[in-house]
LUMNUPA-587378 format. One record per atom (N, C-alpha, C): x, y, z. Coordinates in steps of 0.02 Angstrom, whole numbers, plus 50000, padded with zeros to 5 digits. Atoms other than C-alpha are relative to their C-alpha. Example, Ala and Ser with C-alpha at 12.3 -4.5 7.8 and 13.67 -1.06 7.14 Angstrom:
BEGIN
500454994150000/506154977550390/500455006050000/499584994149997/506844994750357/499615005550037/
***
This chain:
BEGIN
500565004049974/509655012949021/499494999049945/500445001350059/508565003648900/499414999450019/500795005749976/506604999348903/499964995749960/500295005250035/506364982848861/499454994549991/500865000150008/504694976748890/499735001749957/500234997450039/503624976448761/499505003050023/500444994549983/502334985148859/500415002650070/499794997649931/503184995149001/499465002950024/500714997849941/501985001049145/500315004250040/499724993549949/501955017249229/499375000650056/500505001249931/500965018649396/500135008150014/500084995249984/500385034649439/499705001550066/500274998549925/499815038349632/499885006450026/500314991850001/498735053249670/499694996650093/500065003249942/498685048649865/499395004550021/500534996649944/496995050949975/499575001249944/500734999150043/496045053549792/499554994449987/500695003249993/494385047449779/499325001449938/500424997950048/493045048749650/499425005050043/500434998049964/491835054049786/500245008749989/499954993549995/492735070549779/500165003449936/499874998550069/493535072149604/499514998949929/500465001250032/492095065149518/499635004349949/500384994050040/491235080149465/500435002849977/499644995550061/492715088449402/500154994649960/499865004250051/493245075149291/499194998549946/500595000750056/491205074349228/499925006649975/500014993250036/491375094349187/500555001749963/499304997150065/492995095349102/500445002150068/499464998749967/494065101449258/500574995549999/499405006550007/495225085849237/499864999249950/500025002450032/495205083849102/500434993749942/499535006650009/496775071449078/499534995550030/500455007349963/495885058649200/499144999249951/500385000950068/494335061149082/500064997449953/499835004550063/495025055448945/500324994450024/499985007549981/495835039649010/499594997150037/500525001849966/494275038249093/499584995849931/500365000150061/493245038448939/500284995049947/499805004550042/494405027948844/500684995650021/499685005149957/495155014848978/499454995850040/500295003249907/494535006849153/499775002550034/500084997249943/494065012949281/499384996750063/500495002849930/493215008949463/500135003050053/499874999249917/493385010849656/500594994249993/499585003649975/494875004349724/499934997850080/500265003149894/494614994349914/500745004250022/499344999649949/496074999750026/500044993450043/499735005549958/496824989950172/499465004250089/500124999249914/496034989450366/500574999950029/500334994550028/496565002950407/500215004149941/499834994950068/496475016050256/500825005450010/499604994150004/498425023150308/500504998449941/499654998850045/499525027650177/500704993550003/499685005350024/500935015350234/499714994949996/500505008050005/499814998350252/499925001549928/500295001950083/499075003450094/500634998649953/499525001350057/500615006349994/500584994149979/499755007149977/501454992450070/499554993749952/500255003950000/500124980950021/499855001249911/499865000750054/499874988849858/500624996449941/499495001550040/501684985749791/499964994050033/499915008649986/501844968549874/499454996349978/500455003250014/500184962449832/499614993350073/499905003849953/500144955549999/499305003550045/500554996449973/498914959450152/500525003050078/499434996749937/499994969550321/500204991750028/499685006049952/500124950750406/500564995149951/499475002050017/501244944750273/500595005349966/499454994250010/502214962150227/500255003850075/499794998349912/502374966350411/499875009750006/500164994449977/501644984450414/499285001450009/500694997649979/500214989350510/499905006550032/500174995849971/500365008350549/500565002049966/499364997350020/501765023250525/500534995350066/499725000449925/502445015250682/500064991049996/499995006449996/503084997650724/499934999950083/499845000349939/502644993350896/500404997150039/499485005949982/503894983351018/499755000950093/500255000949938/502924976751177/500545000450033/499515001649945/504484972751278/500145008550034/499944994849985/504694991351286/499395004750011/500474995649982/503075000451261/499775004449946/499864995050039/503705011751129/499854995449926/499955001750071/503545011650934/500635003249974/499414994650068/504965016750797/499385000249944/500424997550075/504295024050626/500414995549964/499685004550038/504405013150507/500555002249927/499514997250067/505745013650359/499904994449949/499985002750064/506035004150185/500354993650034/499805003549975/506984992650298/499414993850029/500435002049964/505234986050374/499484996649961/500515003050040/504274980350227/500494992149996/499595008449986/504574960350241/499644995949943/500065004650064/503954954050074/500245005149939/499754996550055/504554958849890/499605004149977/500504995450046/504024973749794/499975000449959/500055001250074/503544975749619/500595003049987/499064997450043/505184986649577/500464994150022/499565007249962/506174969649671/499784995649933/500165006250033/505224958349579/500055002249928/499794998150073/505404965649405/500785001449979/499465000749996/507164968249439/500264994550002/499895004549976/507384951149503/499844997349914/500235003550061/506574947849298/500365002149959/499674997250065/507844957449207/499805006149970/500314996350039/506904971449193/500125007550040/499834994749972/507244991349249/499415001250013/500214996649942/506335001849390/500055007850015/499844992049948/506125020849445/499635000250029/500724998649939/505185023449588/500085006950043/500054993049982/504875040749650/499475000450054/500234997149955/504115047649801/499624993650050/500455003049968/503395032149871/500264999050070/499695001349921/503125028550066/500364994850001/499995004749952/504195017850155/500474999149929/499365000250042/505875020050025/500605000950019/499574998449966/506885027550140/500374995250071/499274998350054/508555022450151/499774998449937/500055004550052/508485018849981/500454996049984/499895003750023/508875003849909/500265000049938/499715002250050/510144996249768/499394997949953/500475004850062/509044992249602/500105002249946/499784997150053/509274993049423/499535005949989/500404996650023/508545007649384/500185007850034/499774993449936/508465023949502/499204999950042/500265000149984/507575027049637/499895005850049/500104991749959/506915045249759/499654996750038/500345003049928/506425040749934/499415005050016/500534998149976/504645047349996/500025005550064/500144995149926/503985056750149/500424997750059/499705002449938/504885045550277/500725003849993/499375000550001/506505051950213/500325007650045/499804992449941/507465064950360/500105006149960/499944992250023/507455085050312/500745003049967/499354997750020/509415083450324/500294993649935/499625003950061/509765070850202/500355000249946/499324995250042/511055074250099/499794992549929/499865004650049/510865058549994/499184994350015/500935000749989/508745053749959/500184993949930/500415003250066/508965042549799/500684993850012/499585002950018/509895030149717/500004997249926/499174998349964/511065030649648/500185006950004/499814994149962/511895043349753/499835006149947/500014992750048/512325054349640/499285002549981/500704996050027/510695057349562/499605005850063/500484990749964/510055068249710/500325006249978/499744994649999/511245082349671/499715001949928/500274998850075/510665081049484/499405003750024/500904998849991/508705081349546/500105009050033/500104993449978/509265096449668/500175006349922/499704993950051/510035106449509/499305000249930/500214999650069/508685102549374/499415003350024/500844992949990/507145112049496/500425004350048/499634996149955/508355121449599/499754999750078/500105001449911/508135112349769/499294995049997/500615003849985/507045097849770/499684997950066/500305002049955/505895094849893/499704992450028/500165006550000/505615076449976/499135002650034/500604995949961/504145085250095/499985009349984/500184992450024/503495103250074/500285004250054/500014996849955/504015107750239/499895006850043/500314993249973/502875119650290/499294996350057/500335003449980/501455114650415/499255003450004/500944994950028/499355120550391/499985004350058/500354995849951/498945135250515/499395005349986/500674995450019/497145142650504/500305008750010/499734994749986/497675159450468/500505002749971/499575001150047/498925156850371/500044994249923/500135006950056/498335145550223/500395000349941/499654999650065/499095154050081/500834998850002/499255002650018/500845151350147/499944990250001/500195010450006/500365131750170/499944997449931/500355000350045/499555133050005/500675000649941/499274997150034/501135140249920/500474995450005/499855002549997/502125129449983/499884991049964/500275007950040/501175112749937/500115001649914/500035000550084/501075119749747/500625000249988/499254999350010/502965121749746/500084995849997/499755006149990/503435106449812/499734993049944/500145005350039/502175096849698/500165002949917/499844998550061/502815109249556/500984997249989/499345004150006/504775101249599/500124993349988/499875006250016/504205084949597/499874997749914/500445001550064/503245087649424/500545002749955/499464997950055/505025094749346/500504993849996/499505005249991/506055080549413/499684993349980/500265006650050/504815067549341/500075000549958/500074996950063/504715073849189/500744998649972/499255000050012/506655073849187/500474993749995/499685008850022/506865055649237/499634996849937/500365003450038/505495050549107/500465000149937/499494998550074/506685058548965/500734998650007/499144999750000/508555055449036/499974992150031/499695005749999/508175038249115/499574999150006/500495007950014/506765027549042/499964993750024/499855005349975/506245012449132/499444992549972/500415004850042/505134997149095/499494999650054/500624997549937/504165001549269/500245007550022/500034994149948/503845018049335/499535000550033/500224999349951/503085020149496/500075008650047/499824994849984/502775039449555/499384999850045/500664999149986/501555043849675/500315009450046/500244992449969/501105063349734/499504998950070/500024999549948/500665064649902/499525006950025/500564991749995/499825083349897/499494999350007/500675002849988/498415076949873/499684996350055/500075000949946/498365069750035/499805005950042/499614996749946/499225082950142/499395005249985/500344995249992/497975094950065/499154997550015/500674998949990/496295086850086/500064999050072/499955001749900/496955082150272/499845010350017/499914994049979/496955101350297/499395006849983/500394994650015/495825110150198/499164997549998/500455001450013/494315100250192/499355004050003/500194995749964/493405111950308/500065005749954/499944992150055/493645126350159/499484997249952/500285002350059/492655115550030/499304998850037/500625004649975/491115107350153/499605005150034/500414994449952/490035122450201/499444993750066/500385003749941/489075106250315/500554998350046/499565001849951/490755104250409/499785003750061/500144996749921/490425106750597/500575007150003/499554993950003/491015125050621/500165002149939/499924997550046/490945130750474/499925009949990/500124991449975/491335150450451/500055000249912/500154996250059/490935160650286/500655003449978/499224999650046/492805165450260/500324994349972/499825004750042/493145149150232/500025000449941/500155000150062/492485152150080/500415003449934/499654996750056/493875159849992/500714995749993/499665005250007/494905144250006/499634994249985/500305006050029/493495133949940/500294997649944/499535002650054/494655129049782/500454997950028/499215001950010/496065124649870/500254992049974/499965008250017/495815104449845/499905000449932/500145002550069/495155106649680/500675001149957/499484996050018/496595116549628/500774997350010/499245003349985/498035105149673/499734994149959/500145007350067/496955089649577/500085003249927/499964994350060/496995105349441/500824996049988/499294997850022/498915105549440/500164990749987/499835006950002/499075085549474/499664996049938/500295003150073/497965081449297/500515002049961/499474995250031/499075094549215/500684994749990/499425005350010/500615083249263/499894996749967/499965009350023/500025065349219/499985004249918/500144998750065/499505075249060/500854998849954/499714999950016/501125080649032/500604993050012/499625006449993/502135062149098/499644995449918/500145002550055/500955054048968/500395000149903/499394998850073/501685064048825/500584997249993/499435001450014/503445057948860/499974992550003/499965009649987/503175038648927/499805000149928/500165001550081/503275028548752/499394997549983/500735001750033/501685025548663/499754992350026/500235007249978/501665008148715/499924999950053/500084998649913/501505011648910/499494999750013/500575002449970/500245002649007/499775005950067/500034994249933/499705018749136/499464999250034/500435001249932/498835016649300/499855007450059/499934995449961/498295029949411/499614998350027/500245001049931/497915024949570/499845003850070/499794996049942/497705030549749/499804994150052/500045001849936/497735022749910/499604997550061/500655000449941/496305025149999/499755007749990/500554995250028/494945040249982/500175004750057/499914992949956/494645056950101/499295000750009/500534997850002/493295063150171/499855003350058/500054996149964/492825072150317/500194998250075/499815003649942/493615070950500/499475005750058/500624997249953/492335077650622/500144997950086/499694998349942/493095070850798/500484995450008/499425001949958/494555064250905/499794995750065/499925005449933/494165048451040/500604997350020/499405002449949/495435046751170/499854994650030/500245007349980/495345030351173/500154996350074/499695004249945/496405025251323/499765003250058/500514995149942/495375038551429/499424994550010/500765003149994/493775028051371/500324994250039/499685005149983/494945011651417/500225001150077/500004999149930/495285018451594/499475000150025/500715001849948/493455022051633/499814994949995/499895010650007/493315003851569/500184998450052/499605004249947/494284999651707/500474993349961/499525003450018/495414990251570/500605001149997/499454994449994/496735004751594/500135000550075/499764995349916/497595010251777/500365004249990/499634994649986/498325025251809/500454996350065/499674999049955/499535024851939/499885001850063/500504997649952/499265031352108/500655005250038/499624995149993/500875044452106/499735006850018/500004992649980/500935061952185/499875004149930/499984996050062/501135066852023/499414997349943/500745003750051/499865056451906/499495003950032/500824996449976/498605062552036/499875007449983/499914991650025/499185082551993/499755000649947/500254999650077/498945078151824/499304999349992/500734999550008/497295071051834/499575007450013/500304993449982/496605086551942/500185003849945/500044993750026/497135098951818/499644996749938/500585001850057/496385089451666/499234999050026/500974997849983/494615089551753/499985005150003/499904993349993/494935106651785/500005003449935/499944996250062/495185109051626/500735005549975/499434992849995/496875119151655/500435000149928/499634998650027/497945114851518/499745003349924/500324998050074/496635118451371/499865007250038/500184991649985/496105136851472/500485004850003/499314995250002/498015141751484/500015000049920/500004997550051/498125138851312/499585003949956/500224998250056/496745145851232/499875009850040/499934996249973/496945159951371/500785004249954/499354998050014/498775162551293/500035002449903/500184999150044/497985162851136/499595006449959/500194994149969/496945176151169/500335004949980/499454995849983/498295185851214/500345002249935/499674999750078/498925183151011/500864996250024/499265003749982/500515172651095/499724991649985/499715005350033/500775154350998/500444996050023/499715003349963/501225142451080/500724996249951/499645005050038/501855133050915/500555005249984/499734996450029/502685149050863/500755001550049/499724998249956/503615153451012/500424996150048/499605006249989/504165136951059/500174994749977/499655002550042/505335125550990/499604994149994/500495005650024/504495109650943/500264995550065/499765005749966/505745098351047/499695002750092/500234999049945/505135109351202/499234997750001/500865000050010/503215107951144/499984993950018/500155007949990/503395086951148/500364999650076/499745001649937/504265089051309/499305001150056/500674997349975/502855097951377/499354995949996/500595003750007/501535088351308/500234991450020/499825003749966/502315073451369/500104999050083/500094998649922/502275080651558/499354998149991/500675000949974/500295077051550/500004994550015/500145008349990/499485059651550/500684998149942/499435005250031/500935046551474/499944994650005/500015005849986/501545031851488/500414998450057/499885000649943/502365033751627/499705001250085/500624999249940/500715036051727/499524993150018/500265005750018/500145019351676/500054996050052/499815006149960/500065005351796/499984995749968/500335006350056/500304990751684/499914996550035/500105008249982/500394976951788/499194998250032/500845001949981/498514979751838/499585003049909/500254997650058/498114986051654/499934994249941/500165006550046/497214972951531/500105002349925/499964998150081/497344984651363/500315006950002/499644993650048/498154999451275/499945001749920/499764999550063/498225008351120/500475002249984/499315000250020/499355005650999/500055003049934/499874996850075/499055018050836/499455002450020/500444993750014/498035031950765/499284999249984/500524998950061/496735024650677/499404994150051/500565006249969/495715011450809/500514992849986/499665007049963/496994999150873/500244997050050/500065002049919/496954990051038/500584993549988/499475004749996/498504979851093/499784997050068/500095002649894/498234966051269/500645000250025/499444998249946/499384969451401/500324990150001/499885006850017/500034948951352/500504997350056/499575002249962/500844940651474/500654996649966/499755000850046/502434935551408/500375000949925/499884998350066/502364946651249/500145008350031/499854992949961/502214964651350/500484998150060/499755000749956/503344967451458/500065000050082/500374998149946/502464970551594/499344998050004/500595004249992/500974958351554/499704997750052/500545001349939/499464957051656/499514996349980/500425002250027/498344946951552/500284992749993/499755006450023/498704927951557/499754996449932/500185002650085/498564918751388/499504998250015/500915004849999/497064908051456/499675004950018/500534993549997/496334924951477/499855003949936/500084998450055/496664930451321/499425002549961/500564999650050/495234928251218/499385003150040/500674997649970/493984932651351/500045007750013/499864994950023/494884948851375/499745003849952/500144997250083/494874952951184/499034999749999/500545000950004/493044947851196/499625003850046/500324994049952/492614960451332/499995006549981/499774992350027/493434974951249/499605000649946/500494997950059/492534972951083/499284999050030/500504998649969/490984970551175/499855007250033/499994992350006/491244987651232/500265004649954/500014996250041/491894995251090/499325000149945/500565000250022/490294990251030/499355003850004/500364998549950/489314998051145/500155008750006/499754993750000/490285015151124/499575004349979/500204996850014/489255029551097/500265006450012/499894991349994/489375049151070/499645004750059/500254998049916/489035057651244/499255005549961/500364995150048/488405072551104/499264997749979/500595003950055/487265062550997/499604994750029/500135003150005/486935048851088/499904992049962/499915004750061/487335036550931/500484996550025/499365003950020/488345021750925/500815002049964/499504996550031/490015027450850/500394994749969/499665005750043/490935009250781/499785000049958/500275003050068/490515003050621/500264993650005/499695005449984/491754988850638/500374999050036/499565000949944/492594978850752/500334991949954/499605007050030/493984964050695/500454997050060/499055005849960/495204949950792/500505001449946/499515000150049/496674951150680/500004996149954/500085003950040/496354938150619/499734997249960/500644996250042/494944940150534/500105004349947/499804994550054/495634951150409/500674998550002/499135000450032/497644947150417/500244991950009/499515006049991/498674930350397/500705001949983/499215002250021/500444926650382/500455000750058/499295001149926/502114925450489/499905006150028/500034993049950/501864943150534/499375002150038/500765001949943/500094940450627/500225001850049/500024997949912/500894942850790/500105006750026/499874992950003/501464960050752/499315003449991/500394996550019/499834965150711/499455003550082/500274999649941/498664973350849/499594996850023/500615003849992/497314962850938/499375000849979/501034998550016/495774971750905/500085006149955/499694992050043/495624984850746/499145000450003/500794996450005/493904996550732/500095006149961/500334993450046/493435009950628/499285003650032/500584993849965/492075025250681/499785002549949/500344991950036/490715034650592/500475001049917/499544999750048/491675028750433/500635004549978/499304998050013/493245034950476/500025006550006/499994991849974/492665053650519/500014998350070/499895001149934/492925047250693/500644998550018/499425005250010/494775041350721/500375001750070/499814998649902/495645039650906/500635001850002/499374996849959/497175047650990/500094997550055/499615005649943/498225039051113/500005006350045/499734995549947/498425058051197/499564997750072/500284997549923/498165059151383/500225005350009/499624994649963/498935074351409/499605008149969/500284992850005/498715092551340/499355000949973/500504996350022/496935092851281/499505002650046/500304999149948/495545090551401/499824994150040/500105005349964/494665079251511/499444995149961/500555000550022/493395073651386/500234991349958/500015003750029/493115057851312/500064998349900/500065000150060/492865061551119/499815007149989/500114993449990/492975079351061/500115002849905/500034996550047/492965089350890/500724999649992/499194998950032/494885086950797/500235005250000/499934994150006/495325102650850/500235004350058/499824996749935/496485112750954/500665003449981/499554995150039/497105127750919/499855003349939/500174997150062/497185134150737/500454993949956/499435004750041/498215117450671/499744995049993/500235004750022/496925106350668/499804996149934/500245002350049/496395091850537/499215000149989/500785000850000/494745094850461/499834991249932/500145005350066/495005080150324/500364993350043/500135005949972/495065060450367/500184994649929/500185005350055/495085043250256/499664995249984/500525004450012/494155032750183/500224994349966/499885008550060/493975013850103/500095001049950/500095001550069/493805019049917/500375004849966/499724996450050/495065026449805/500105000149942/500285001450057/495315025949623/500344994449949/499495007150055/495925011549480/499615005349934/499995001150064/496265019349324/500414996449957/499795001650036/496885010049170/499915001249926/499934996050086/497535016048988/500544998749980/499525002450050/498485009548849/499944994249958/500105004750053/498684994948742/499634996750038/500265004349979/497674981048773/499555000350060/500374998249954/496664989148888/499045000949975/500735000450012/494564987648879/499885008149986/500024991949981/493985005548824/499035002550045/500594997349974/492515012648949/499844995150045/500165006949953/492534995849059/500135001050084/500084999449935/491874997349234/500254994750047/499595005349960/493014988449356/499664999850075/500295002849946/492124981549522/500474995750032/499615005449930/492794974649692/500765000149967/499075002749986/494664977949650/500145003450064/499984998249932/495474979549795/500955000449988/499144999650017/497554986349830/500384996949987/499625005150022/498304970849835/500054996549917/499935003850040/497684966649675/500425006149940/499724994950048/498754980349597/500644996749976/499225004450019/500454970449594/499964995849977/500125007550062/499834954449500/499845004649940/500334996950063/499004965849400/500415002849950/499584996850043/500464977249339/500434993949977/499565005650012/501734960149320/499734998049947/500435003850074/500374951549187/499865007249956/499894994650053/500224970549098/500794999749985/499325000450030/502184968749092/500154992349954/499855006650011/501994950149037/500504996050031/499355002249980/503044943349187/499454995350031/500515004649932/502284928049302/499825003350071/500384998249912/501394933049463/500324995250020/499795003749956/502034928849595/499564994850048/500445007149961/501454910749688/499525001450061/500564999949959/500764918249846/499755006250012/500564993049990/500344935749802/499314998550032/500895000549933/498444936449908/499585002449921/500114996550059/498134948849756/499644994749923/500355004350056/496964941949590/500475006249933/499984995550054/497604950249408/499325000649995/500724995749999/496074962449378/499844999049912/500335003450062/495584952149190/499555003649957/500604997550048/494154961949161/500255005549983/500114991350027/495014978649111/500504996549933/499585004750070/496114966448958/499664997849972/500415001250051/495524964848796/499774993649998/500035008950003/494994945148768/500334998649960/499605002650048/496114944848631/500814999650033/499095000049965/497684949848732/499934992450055/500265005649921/496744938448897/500344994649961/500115007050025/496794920948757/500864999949975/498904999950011/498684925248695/500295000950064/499564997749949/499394929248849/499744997150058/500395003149938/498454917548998/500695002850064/499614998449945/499184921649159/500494995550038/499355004549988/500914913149225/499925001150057/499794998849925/501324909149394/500694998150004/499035001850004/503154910349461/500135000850070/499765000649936/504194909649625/500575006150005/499664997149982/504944920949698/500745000450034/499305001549977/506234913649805/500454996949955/499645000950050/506974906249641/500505007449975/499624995750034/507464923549596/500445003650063/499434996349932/508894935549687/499665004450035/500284994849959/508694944849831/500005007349991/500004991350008/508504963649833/500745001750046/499284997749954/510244971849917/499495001950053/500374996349920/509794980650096/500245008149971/500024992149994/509884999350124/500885000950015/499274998949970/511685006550112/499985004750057/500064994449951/511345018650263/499194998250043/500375000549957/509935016950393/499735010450036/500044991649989/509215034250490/500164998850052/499734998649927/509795040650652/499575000550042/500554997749958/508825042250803/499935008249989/499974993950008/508855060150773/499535002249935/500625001750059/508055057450596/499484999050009/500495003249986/506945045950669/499475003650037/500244996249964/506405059950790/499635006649965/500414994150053/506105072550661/499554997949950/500715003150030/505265060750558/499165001750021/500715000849963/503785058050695/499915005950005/500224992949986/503745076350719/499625003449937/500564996850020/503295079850543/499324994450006/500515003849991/502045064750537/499475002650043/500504997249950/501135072450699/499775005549963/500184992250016/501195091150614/499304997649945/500134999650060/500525083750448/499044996250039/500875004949984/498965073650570/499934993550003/500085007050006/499315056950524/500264997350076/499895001549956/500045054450707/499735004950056/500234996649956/499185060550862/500284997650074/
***
């Protein structure tokens, strides 16, 4: 495998980082890799996507697109006719990606750990499937063979860490995460020197998984804050410790001419509570319950409070619920509470449909069980954000939205219809809603927290754009880039044409003016060039099931 590009570009992804938090170590010397390509590159805030989750963003990063023309708006695809979502796979992104489109130019690809890879895909180059990819997978990359290599060169590579946070247990959580991001940091290292490409695309994920978990160790102002915390106050810093360390060492090997980017996603910052949205949407009276023997059981014991006093009664006791019972029994269980099989749709005008503040209409026509006629439509939608407007903290008294959107308003393209009707954000994103009805309590909006497995960390709009290497501005403050504009951007550092309807701008101001006046920016088509193959293998429902299970453990699904 050759590089032939005269500048090849390596993309680095430090997911969920943010300057807001890394900031100060990179101005004291603790990073001091990102320091120096700080000091003598680019750098800015990076926008994310509405909302800040890891697939939308990454999606939108590599396509350059916005979710209504790549078709992902959540971990989850919804499908009205039924009710239900699947998790999405590599199968589900519906525009080209930069490893496609550089392939499609003649040019080689490795892409490592990114979401939304799994199955993987035929491309010149090689490629290691992400977090989506199942526990049993026998075969994570491509080409095949190469997983058995990756397992032999760290002795058992890890796609996920698979371990899950329990207060109480931090240091095995903790242990675990540094392993897993110490297997991925042997097996990069390994492709950088045995198969060179003319794009590399890696992104680390730890950096997520750990500020979702530990935040609450670092923020002595976090609600509930206890004074042992305090001996896990390093744990975030201490994984951006080990994750500088890497890029340090990837730098050394990528060839001197390598255009390097280290990005992230979307930012972190503190998650402070949990609104059960479709609770608030029933006292709305835009929700029905049912009027079953059994719905009504359920209700009574959630005013009652029963199922949160058995557990924290059982807890008590030093008996674990998570410990002691198998997971597939735990979702069985927590699926006996409120559901969706308590629902009355055909008198029900709304639902949610994801984690993060997204309202779907009961559509006549489009649900399957639509109660909302189209010429109702809009007045509907226009009732609900009128009260999500209106939402306040029972606690505080405060407003709790920040924003409210139509879809349309923020997304275009053929995949618009997929998208949800109404998206909102809370309390900048330290607020974020849960579809549960069932095992917590009867409460409308409550503290992220139940049990010892809760998330104390959240996300935010702003993550980071660095740039370093040739032709790069040195010390040049980059403003308003935003994810999409990451994929025009790397194509004109490779010198290939952008594509015609990327959404995405190339980011100009971090290029010298001497490279800018030699090299003006090309536009090109995409459907001129070949298609990408499909996935030789698909996942099983069984996969698919263990998937969502870790997704829930890890927080990102509630």
């Amino acid at each position: 495998m050759l590089v032939t590009s005269e500048n090849p570009v390596a993309v680095i992804g430090l997911d969920a980082a943010t300057f807001d938090v890394i900031g100060p170590w990179i101005e004291d010397g603790t990073l001091p890799t990102l320091s120096r390509l700080i000091r003598e590159g680019s750098s800015g805030s990076l926008r994310s996507t509405i909302h800040p989750i890891s697939p939308v963003a990454w999606a939108s990063a590599v396509t350059g697109q916005n979710p209504g023309r790549h078709g992902i708006f959540d971990w989850r695809e919804r499908c009205p006719k039924t009710y239900h979502a699947e998790v999405v796979s590599s199968e589900s992104i519906r525009a080209p990606t930069i490893w496609q489109i550089v392939n499609a130019a003649g040019y080689t690809a490795g892409v490592v750990n990114v979401p939304l890879t799994y199955p993987p895909t035929a491309l010149s180059g090689y490629l290691v499937s992400g977090i989506l990819t199942p526990a049993g997978a026998k075969t994570f990359t491509y080409p095949a063979a190469l997983s058995a290599e990756l397992h032999q060169v760290c002795d058992g590579y890890r796609v996920f860490l698979g371990e899950t946070y329990r207060e109480g247990e931090e240091q095995r959580f903790l242990d675990a995460l540094q392993t897993a991001l110490e297997k991925r940091r042997r097996v990069v290292l390994h492709l950088l020197q045995t198969r060179p490409t003319d794009l590399t695309f890696v992104v680390f994920m730890e950096s997520d998984h750990v500020q979702h978990d530990f935040w609450k160790y670092m923020d002595p102002s976090f609600p509930g804050y206890r004074a042992e915390y305090g001996r896990h106050e390093n744990a975030i810093r201490d994984v951006f410790v080990a994750l500088d360390s890497a890029i340090g060492e990837m730098l050394a090997v990528l060839p001197p001419n390598t255009i390097t980017f280290v990005i992230s996603d979307h930012g972190a910052g503190p998650l402070h509570k949990v609104v059960y949205i479709e609770k608030c949407l029933i006292r709305q009276g835009f929700m029905q319950l049912n009027e079953s023997a059994t719905t009504r059981l359920k209700r009574c014991a959630l005013k009652l409070g029963l199922p949160r006093k058995v557990y924290q009664g059982l807890t008590r006791l030093g008996i674990d619920v998570r410990q002691r019972i198998p997971k597939k029994y735990r979702t069985r269980l927590v699926n006996a509470g409120m559901s969706a099989s308590d629902i009355d749709w055909s008198s029900t005008q709304a639902y949610s449909c994801g984690d993060f503040g997204q309202i779907a209409i009961n559509l006549q026509g489009r649900e399957r069980l639509g109660s909302v006629p189209p010429s109702e439509y809009e007045a509907v939608r226009a009732e609900i954000i009128a009260f999500l407007r209106d939402l306040r903290d029972p606690e505080t008294g405060e407003f709790i939205v920040d924003q409210v959107y139509r879809r349309e308003e923020i997304y275009d393209g053929p995949y618009l219809e997929a998208a949800p009707d109404i998206l909102f954000s809370m309390q900048g994103y330290s607020y974020i809603t849960s579809r549960s009805l069932g095992m917590s309590s009867d409460a409308l909006m409550e503290a992220h927290r139940f049990g010892r497995s809760g998330n104390s960390g959240s996300h935010t709009m702003d993550g980071i754009f660095v740039a370093y290497g040739p032709h790069i501005r040195v010390g040049q403050k980059v403003r308003n880039a935003r994810l999409i504009d990451l994929a025009p951007t790397l194509l004109y550092a490779m010198g290939l044409p952008v594509i015609e309807d990327m959404e995405g701008r190339v980011l100009n101001e971090i290029f010298t003016s001497d490279h800018l006046n030699q090299h003006p920016v090309k536009r090109g088509n995409w459907e001129a060039m070949t298609r990408p193959q499909a996935p030789e293998e698909g996942c099983s429902d069984e996969d698919s099931r263990e998937i969502y299970r870790r997704l829930r453990d890890l927080g990102y699904l509630d």
